[in-house]
PAVO-652703 format. One record per residue (C-alpha): residue number from 1; residue in one letter; x, y, z. Coordinates in Angstrom, 3 decimals, always signed. Layout:
BEGIN
@torro=NUM lumba=a east=X north=Y up=Z .
...
This chain:
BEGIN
@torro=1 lumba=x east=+111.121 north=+70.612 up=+98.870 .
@torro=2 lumba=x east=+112.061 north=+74.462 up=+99.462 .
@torro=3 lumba=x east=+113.717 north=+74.230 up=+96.401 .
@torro=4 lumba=x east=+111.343 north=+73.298 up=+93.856 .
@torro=5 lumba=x east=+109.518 north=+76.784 up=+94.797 .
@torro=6 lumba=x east=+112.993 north=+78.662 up=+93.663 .
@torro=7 lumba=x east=+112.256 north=+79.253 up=+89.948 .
@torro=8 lumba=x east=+108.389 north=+80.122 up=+90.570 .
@torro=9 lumba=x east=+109.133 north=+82.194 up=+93.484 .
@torro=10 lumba=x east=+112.330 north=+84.148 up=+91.283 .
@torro=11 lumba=x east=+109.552 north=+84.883 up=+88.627 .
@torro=12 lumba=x east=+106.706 north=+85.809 up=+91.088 .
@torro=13 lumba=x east=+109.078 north=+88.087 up=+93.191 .
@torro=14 lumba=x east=+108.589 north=+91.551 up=+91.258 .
@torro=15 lumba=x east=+104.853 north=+90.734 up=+91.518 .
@torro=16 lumba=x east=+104.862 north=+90.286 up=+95.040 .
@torro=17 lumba=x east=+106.964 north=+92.942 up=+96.196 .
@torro=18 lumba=x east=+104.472 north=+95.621 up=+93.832 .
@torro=19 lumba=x east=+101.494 north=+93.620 up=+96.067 .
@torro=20 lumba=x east=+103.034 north=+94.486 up=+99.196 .
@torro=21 lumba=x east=+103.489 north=+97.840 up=+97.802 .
@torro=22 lumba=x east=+100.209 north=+98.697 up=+96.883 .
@torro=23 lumba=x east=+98.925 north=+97.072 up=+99.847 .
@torro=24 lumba=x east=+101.083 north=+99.032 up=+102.337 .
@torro=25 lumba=x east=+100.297 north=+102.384 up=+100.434 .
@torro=26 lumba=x east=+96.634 north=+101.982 up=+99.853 .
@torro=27 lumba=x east=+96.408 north=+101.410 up=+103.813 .
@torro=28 lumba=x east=+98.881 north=+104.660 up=+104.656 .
@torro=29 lumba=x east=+96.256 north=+106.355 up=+102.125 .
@torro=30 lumba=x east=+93.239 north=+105.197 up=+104.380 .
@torro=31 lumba=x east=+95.035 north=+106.858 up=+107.607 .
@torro=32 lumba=x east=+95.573 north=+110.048 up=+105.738 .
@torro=33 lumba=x east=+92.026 north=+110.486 up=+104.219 .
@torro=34 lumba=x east=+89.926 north=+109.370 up=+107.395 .
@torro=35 lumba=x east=+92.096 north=+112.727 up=+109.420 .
@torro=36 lumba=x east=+91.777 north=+114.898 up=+106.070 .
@torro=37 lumba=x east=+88.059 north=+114.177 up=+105.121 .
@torro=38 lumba=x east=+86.290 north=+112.655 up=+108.435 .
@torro=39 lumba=x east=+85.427 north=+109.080 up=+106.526 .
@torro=40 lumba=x east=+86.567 north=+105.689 up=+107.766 .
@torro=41 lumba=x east=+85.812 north=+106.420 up=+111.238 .
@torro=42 lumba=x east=+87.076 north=+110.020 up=+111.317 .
@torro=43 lumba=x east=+90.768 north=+111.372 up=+112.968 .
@torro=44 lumba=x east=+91.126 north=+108.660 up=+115.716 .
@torro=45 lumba=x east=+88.006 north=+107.317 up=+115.234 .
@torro=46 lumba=x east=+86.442 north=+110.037 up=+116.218 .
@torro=47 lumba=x east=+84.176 north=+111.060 up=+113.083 .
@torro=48 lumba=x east=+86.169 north=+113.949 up=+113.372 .
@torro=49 lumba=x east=+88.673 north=+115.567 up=+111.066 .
@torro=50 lumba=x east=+91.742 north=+117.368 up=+111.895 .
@torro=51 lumba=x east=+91.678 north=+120.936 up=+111.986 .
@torro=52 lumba=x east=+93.233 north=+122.256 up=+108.910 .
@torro=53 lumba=x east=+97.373 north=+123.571 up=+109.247 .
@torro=54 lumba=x east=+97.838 north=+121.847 up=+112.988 .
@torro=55 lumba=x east=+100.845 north=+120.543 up=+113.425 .
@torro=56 lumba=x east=+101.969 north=+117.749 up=+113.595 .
@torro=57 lumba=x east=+98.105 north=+115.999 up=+112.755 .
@torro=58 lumba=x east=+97.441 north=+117.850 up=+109.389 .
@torro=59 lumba=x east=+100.786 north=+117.690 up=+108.167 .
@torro=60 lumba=x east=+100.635 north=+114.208 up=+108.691 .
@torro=61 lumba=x east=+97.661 north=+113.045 up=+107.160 .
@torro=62 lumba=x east=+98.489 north=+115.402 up=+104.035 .
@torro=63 lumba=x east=+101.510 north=+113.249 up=+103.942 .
@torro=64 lumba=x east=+100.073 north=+110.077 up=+104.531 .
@torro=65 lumba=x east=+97.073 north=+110.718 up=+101.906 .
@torro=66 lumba=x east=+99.533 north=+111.714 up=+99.210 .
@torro=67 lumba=x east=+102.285 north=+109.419 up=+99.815 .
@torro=68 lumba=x east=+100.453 north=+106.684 up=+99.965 .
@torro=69 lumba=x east=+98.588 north=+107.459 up=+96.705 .
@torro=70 lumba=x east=+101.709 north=+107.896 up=+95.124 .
@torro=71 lumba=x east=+103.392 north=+105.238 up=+96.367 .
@torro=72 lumba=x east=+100.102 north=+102.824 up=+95.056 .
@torro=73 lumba=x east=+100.140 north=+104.320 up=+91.903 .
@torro=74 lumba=x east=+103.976 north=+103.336 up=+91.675 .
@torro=75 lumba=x east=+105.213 north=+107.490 up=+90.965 .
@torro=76 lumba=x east=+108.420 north=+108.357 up=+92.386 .
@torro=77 lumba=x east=+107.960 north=+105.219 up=+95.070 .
@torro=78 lumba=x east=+111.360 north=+105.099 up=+96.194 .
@torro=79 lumba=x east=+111.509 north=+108.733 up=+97.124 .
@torro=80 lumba=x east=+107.674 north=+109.168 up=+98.899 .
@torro=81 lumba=x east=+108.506 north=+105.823 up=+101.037 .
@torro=82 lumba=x east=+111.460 north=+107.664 up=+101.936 .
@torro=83 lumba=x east=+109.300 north=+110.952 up=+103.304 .
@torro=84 lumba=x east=+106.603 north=+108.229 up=+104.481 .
@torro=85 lumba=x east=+109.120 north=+106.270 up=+106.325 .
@torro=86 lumba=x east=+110.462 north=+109.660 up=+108.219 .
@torro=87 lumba=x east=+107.046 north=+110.681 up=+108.559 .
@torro=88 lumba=x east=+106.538 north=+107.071 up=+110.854 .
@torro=89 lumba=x east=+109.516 north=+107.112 up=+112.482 .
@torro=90 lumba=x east=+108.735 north=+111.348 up=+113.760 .
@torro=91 lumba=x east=+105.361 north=+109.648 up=+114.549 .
@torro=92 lumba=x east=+106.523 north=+106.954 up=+116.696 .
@torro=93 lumba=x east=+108.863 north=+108.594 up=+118.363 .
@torro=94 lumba=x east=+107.342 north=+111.985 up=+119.235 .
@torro=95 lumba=x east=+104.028 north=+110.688 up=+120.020 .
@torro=96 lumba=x east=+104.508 north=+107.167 up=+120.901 .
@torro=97 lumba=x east=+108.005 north=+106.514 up=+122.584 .
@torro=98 lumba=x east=+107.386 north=+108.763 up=+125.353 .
@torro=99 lumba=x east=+104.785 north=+106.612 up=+127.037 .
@torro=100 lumba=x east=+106.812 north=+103.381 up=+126.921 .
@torro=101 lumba=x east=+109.293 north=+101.747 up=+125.501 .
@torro=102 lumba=x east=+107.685 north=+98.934 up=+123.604 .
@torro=103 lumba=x east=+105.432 north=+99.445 up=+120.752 .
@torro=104 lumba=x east=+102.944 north=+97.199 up=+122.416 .
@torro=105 lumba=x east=+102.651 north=+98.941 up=+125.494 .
@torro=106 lumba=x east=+102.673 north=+102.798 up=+123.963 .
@torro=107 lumba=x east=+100.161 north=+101.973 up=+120.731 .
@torro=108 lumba=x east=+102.879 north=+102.846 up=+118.160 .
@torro=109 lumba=x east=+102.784 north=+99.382 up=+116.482 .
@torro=110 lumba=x east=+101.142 north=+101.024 up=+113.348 .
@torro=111 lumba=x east=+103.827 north=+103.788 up=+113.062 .
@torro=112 lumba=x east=+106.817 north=+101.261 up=+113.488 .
@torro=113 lumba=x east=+105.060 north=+98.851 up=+111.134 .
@torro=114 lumba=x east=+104.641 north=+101.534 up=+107.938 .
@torro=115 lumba=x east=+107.868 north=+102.636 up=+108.799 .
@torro=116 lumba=x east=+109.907 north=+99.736 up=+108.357 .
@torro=117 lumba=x east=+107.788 north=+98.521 up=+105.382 .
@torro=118 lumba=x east=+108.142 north=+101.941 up=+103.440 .
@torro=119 lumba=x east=+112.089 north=+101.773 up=+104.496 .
@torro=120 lumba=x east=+112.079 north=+98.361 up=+102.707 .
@torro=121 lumba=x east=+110.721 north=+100.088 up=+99.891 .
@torro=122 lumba=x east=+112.991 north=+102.405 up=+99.856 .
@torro=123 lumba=x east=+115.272 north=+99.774 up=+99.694 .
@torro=124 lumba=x east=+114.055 north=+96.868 up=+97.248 .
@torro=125 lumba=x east=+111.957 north=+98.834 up=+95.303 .
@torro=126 lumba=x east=+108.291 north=+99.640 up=+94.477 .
@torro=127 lumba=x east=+108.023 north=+96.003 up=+92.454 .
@torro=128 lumba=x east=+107.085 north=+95.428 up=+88.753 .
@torro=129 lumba=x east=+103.472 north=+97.060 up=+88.162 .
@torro=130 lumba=x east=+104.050 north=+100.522 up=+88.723 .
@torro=131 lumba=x east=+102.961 north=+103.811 up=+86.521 .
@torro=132 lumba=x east=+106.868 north=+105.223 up=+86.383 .
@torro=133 lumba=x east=+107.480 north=+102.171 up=+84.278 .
@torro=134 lumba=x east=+104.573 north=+102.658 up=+81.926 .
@torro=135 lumba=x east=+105.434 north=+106.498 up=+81.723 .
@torro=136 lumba=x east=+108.993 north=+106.680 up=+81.741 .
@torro=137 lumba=x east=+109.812 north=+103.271 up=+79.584 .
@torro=138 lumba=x east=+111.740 north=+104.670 up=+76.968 .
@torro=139 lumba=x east=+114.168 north=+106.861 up=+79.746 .
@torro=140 lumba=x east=+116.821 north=+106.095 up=+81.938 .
@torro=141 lumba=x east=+114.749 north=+104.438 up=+84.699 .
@torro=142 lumba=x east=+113.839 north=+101.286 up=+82.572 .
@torro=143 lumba=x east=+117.272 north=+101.426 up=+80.670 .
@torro=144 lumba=x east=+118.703 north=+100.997 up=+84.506 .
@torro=145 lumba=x east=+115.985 north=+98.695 up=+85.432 .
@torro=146 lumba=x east=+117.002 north=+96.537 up=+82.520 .
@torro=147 lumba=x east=+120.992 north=+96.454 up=+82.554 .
@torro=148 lumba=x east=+119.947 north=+95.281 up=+86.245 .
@torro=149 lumba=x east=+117.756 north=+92.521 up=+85.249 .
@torro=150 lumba=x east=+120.252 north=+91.360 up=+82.544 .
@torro=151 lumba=x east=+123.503 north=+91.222 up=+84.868 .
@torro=152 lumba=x east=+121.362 north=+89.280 up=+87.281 .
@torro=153 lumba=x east=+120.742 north=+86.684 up=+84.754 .
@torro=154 lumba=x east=+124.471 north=+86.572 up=+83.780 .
């Protein structure tokens, strides 16, 4: 049965992953604006906003805001999941890991969650809708992007 899904789910795969993507990112985004501009609840729910140039809170949400926007918009995806992924991983373990050992139990579930998703960007890509495509089609990246596509097919 599985494999009558193999051709449609080959073809819808690029689509998928630049769902997830854009998904992932415009969620990261949320997180960053509600602690940069007090909507969605506020910093922690709190209505508040974080104070501007505190570490590690400030920083954070600068990063989150801006990486996730880029990482929706599909500019330089590989590279701000990389610095988004870091930014989750300093998250869960300075802030979160010292309480307790499972994400569960010390609230970091969030923080492991964007960081293994922007890692697997990182890793598979940012998917096939993405504005570096559209802006850089004539360079290198789609050149690269194609000779990849065409020795899958061979």
């Amino acid at each position: 049965m599985w494999t009558a899904f193999g051709p449609l789910a080959q073809k819808a795969t690029p689509h998928m992953i630049a769902l997830f993507r854009m998904v992932v990112a415009f969620l990261f985004a949320c997180h960053g604006a509600s602690s940069l501009f007090g909507v969605l609840g506020g910093s922690m729910g709190t209505g508040e906003t974080v104070p501007i140039a505190t570490w590690p809170g400030w920083y954070a949400a600068v990063i989150q805001l801006a990486g996730g926007v880029l990482i929706l918009l599909g500019l330089g995806s590989r590279a701000a999941a990389f610095v988004n992924s870091g930014s989750m991983a300093y998250a869960y373990f300075s802030v979160h890991q010292g309480t307790s050992l499972w994400p569960l139990q010390n609230g970091g579930e969030a923080s492991v969650m964007f960081c293994w998703a922007f890692l697997l960007i990182v890793f598979i890509g940012p998917g096939s809708w993405t504005l570096d495509r559209i802006l850089f089609s004539g360079s290198e990246l789609s050149s690269s992007a194609q000779r990849s596509a065409i020795s899958r097919r061979s």
